[in-house]
N, C-alpha and C positions, 0 to 999 in steps of 0.2 A: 674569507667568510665573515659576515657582517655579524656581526656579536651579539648574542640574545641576553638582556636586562630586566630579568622579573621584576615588575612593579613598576613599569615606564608608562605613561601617563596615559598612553593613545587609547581608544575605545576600545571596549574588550573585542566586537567585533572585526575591529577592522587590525585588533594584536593576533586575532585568534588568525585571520585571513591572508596575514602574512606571514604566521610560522606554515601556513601550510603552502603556502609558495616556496618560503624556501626549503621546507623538508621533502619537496617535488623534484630540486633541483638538486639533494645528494644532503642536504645539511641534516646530520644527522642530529646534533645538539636541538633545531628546532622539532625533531620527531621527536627526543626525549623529552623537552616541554610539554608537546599534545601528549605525550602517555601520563605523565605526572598530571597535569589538568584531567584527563578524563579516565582515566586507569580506574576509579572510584566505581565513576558509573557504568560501566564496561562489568567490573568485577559482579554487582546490582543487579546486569541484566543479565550476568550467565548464571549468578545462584537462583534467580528467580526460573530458568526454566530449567537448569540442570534437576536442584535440591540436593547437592552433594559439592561439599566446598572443595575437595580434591579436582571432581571432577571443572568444578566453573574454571579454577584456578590453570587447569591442562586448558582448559576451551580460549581465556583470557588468553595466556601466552601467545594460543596458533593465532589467535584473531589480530593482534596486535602487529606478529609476524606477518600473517598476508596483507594489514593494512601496508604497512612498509613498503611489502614488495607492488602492490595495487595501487600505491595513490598515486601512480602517475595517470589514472584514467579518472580519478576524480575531477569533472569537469565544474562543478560549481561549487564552490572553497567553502560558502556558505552554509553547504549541505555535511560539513565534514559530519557532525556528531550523528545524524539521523544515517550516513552512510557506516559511521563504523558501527552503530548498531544493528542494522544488516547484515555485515557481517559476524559479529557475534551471535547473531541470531541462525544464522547459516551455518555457522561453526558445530553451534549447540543441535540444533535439529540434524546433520548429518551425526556428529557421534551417538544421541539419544537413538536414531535410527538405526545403528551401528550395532545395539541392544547395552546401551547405558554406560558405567564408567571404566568398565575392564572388559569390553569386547571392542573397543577401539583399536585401529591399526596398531600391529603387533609390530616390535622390534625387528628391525632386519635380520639381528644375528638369530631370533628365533624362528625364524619361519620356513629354515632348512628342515630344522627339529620336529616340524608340529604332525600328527596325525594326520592319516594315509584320509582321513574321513572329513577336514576340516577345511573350510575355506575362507580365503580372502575374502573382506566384506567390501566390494566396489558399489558408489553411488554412480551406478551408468549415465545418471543424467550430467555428471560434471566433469568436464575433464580431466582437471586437477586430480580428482579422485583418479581418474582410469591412468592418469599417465603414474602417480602415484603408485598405482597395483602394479606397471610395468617395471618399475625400478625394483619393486619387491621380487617380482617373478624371475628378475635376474638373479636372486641372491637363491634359487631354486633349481636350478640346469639340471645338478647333478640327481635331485630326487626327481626329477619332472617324467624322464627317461622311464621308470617305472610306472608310471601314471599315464600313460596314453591320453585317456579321455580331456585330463587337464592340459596336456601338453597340447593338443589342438583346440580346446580353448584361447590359451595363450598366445598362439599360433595365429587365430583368427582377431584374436584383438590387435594384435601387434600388427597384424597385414590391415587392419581398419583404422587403424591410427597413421599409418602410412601414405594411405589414401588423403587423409584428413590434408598431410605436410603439403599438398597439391597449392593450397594455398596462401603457404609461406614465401619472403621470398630468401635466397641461399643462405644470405647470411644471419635471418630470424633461425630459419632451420638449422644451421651451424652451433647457434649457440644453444637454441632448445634442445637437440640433440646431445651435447655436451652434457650439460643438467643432467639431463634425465635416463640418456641411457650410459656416457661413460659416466655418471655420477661425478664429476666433477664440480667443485667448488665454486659460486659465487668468481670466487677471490682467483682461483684460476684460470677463470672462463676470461677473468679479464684481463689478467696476462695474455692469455691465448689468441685473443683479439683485439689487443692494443687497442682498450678502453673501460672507463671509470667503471667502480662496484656500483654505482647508482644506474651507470648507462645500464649495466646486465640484468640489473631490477626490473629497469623500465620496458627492458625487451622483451623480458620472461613476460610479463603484466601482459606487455601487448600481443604478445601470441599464446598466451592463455586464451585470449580473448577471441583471437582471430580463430584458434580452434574451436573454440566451444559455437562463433557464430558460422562456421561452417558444419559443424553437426548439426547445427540447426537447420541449412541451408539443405543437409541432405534429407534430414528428417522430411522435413515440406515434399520435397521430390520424391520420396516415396508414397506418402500421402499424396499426392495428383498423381503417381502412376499406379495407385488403388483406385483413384476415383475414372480413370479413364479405363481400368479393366470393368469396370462396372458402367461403364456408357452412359454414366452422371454428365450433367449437366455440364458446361462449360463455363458459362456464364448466367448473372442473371441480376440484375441492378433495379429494384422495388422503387417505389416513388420516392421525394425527397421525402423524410421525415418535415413535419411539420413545426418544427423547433428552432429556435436563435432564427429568427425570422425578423425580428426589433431589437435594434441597438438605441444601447444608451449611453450618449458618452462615445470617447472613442472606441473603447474594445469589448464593453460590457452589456449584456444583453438581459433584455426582460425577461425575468423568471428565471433567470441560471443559476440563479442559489438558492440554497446546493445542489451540481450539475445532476446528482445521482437522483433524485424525485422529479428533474424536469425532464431528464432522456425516461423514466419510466412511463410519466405520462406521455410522452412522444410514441412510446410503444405503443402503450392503448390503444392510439389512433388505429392502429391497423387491423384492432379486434372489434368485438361486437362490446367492448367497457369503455368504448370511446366516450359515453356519456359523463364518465367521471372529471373533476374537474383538479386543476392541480391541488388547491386547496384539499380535496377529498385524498390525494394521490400521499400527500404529506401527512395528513391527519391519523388514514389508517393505516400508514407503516409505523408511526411513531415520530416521524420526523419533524414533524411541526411543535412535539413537546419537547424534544430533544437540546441539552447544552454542553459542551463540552470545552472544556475552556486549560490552555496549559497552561501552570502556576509560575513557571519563569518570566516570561516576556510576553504571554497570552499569545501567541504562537501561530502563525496562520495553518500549520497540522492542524487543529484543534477539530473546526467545521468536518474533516477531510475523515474523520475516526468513525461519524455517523453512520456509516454504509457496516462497518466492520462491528461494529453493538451484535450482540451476540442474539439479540430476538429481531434485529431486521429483519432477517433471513425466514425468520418463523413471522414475522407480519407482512409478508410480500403475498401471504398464500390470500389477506384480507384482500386484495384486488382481481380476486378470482381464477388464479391462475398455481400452477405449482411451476415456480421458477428452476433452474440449473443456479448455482451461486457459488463462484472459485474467486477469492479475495486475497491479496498482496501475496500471490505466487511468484516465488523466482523466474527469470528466464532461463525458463530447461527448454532440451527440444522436444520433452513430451507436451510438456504445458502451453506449445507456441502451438504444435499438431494441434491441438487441442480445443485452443481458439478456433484456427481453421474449419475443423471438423464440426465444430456448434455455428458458427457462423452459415455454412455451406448448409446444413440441416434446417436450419431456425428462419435464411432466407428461402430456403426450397418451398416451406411452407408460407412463406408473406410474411416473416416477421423480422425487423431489425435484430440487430444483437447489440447491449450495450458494453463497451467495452472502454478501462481504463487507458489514458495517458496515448495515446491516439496523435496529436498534433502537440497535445498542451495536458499539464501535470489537472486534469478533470476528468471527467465521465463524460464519452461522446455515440452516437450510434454510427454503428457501420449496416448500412442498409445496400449494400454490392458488393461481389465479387467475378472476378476475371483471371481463371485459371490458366488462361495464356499469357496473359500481361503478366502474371501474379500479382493481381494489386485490389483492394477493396477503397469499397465507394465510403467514405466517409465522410462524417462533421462533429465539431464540436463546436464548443463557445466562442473559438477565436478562429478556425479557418473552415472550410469545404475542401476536399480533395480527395487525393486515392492517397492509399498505405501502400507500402509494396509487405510483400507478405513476411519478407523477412525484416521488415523494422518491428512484428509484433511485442512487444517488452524492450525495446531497445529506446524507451523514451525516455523522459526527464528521471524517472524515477526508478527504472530497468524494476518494475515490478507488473503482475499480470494480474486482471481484474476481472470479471465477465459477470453479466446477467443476463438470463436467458428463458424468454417464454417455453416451457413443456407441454403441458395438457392443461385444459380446461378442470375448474373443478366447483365442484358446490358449493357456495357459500349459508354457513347460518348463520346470518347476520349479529344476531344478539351474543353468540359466542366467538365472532369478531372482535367485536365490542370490549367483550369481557377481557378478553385475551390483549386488544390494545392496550385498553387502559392499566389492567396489570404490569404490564411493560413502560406504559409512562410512568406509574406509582414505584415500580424498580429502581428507574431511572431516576426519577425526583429526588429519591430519599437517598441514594447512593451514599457511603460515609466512605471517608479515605480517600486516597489518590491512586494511582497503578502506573505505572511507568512506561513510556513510549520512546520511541525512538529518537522523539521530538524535546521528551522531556517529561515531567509528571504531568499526568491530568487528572484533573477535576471535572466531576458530572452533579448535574443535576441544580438542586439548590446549593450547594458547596462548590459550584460551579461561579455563583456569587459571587464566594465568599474570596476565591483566588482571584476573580477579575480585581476586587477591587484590593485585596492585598498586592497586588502588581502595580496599580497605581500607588498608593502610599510607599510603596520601596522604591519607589522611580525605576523600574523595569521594562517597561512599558515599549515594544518596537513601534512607531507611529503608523506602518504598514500592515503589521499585524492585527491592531488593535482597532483599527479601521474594515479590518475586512470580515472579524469576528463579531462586529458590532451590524453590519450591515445585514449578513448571514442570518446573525437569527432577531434581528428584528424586523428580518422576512418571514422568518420560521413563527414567529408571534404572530403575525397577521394571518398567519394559515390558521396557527391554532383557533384563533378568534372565529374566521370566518364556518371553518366546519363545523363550530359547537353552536352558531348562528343559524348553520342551514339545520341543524338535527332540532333545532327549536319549533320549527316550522313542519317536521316531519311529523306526519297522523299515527304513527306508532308508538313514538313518545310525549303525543299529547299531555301524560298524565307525568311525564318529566321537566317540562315546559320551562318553569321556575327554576328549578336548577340547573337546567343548562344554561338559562339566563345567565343566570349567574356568575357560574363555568365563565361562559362566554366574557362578562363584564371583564370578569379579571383578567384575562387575557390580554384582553384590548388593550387595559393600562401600562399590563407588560411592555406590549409592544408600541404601544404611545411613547412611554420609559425608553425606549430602546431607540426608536427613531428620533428621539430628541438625542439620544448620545450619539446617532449616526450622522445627525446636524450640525452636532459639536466636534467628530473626531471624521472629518469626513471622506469618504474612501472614491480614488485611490491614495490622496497625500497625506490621508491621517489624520493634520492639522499639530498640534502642539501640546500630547500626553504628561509633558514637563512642569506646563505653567501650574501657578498653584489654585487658581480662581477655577481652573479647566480641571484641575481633578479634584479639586470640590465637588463642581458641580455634577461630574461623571459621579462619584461616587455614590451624591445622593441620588441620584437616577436609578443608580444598579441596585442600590438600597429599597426604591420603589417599588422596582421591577421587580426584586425576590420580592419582597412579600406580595405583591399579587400573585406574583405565580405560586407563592405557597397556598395563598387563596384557593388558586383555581386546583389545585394538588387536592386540596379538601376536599371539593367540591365534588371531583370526578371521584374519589374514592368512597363519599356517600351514593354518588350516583352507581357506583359498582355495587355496591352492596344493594341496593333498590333495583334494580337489573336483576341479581340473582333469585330476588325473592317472585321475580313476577313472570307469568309463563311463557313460555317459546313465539315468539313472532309466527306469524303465518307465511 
């Protein structure tokens, strides 16, 4: 075992990138490193969604437990922290669902005991849970006998879990069995099978896995043998979306950032809002005022948080439509049916579906589908092709995403307006930070304030910082250009001036911003290090907030002017 030396000299990334190789490989001393290194902020994220230190501290332990047994499928080392917060967050939301910190999975030795009325709390959608309730139900035989109705409960799960092992092959099924129904040990199992406690780790991991994506696998085939009892359609593949049509550069396309407002306007195309333009598409969700910036290393998550702002969702309706909206769901086999089922609906009527992590960790449309192939027509940023149905959530980031056109609805415009701009002015003023998976973020004008605290610490990833620079000094020229076109509009004639205004400051922004995207420029970043280079970033980001605090004024006198004056026709 090669000998781990806290405090040895190599980049923190590339120390951190190699305990977790070798804690992949069985070296237990490097897993107790990454706990000691992140145990901290693990503990952070489970008091913030438990609010009970007992409980975070239960949630910490399993979490830390299943990273162990799990990191052998962690396929990009890079991603370890934003992964084991997933998991803690996984953790937290099954026992909160569970109903909070004392109705979590009961003691084996107690579950003989418990009332003729009371039941085991299984998450059907996760294996782990279900095979977990089967190890319990053993410890139950002798009361089961009196209970019928449980007893073919159990009966049936057991014979559906059995179906599931079809897909194992003997010797995954040899050992999983072991585990879980003679309860035997880790440390047994690998006696049993003459081989290492890490090899048992890595097997369990992998036929967790291989179960849960065969649940999946059946889920779908139920769902198409619903939709064939119903003489649905088979297929049916809509025009291409009219989107990533121009490249720039080798893999980069015009208007892809952020992919989540240029697949919106791609949708439009197929309605009767086709006349809106991206800039309008940005403007009235909020997304062209929008900044999100993480305070460690400026983070390339940062851009990525936009979509999940808790009034997107409430400014989609400004585009005239009432969206469906499911954001970073697990892969369960309800939430994959799911997709399916909106996809199949959404195309029936002419409309794409946009959906996360598709080919590449963005937002792309799937404008087809082919229920005998199983595979949907898709594209995003970097390729065109089909999905098969069962890779849905099985991307970069094993998370599930969707937007989804519903019904038509009225817009009044001036309470659009009103409703955007509140939402910028939210945003803007934002104070504090809130912690992500990714690390703390910062919004708004304090959004700033971290970018350029990240330079002066020399924190700075040169990739990162290049691609949050380009982001939104696109999202600046949107801002600009919409408060440009509302200048020119005969209903706010008598606004005219200050949207000017509005508008001037923007621009500077985003003049500010394109000169740092000149300077740090993306994909290579350029040299965040030098000292003359984060000078002069600095002053830049210096510029750029206070114009946008500028244009922050501006639109919140225009709010208040707005309200005073009557209803549009």
């Amino acid at each position: 075992m090669k000998e781990i030396i806290i405090g040895h000299s190599f980049h923190q990334e590339e120390r951190e990138s190699e305990l977790i190789e070798r804690a992949q490989s069985g070296d237990h001393d490097a897993f107790s490193e990454l706990v000691r290194r992140h145990r901290a902020k693990a503990q952070g994220w489970a008091n913030g969604l438990a609010q009970d230190p007992f409980l975070a501290e239960d949630i910490v332990q399993e979490a830390l437990l299943k990273a162990f047994i799990h990191l052998g499928t962690l396929v990009d080392v890079t991603r370890f922290l934003p992964w084991l917060h997933r998991i803690v967050r996984n953790q937290a939301m099954m026992k909160l669902r569970r109903g909070g910190p004392y109705r979590h999975e009961q003691p084996f030795t107690s579950l003989a005991n418990r009332s003729t009325g009371d039941q085991i709390q299984v998450d059907w959608e996760n294996i782990e849970s279900i095979m977990t309730y089967m190890m319990s139900a053993k410890f139950q035989e002798s009361s089961a006998a009196s209970n019928p109705e449980e007893h073919i409960v159990r009966q049936e799960t057991f014979e559906t879990i059995l179906n599931l092992f079809s897909c194992l092959k003997p010797r995954e099924r040899g050992i999983f069995e072991a585990y879980f129904f003679q309860q035997l040990s880790p440390q047994e199992i690998a006696t049993l099978f003459d081989m290492t406690m890490s090899s048992v780790y890595k097997s369990l991991a992998r036929t967790r896995q291989k179960l849960q994506h065969e649940r999946i696998r059946v889920f779908i085939q139920d769902h198409l043998v619903q939709r064939r009892d119903k003489n649905s359609s088979s297929k049916k593949i809509l025009e291409r979306p009219n989107i990533y049509m121009q490249r720039i550069g080798d893999s980069h396309f015009l208007g892809a950032r952020p992919s989540v407002t240029y697949c919106l306007w791609g949708l439009l195309q197929y309605t009767d809002k086709k006349h809106l333009s991206l800039a309008e598409v940005n403007g009235l969700t909020g997304q062209a005022f929008s900044i999100n910036i993480m305070k460690e290393t400026v983070h390339i998550g940062g851009p990525f948080t936009l979509a999940a702002e808790p009034s997107f969702e409430k400014l989609l309706a400004n585009l005239g439509f009432d969206f469906k909206v499911s954001m970073n769901l697990p892969t369960q086999p309800t939430a994959v049916t799911d997709v399916l089922r909106t996809v199949h609906q959404s195309i029936d009527r002419g409309a794409p579906v946009i959906v996360w992590d598709l080919f590449h960790a963005e937002f792309g449309l799937v404008y087809g589908y082919d229920d005998d192939e199983q595979r949907l027509a898709a594209l995003d940023k970097l390729q065109l092709g089909d999905v098969a149905y069962e890779q849905i959530g099985r991307g970069k980031t094993s998370e599930i995403s969707i937007i989804a056109i519903q019904e038509e609805r009225a817009i009044d415009r001036k309470a659009a307006l009103l409703q955007m701009i509140d939402a910028v002015l939210e945003h803007g003023y934002t104070e504090g930070t809130r912690n992500t998976g990714d690390g703390e973020l910062a919004s708004g004008l304090a959004a700033y304030d971290a970018w350029m605290e990240a330079f002066q610490s020399g924190r700075i990833v040169p990739f990162f910082n290049a691609y949050n620079t380009v982001v939104y000094a696109e999202l600046r020229q949107y801002a600009k250009q919409f408060l440009h076109r509302l200048c020119d509009d005969p209903d706010f004639i008598q606004d005219r001036e200050l949207l000017e205004a509005a508008s001037a400051s923007y621009e500077i922004t985003a003049k500010a911003l394109q000169e740092l995207a000149i300077l740090f420029p993306f994909p290579m970043g350029g040299d965040p290090m030098n000292e003359q280079q984060v000078q002069k970033a600095i002053f830049l980001l210096q510029e750029a907030k206070q114009a946008e605090k500028e244009g922050l004024y501006h639109l919140a006198f225009w709010r208040d002017r707005l309200r005073l004056e009557p209803p549009l026709d």
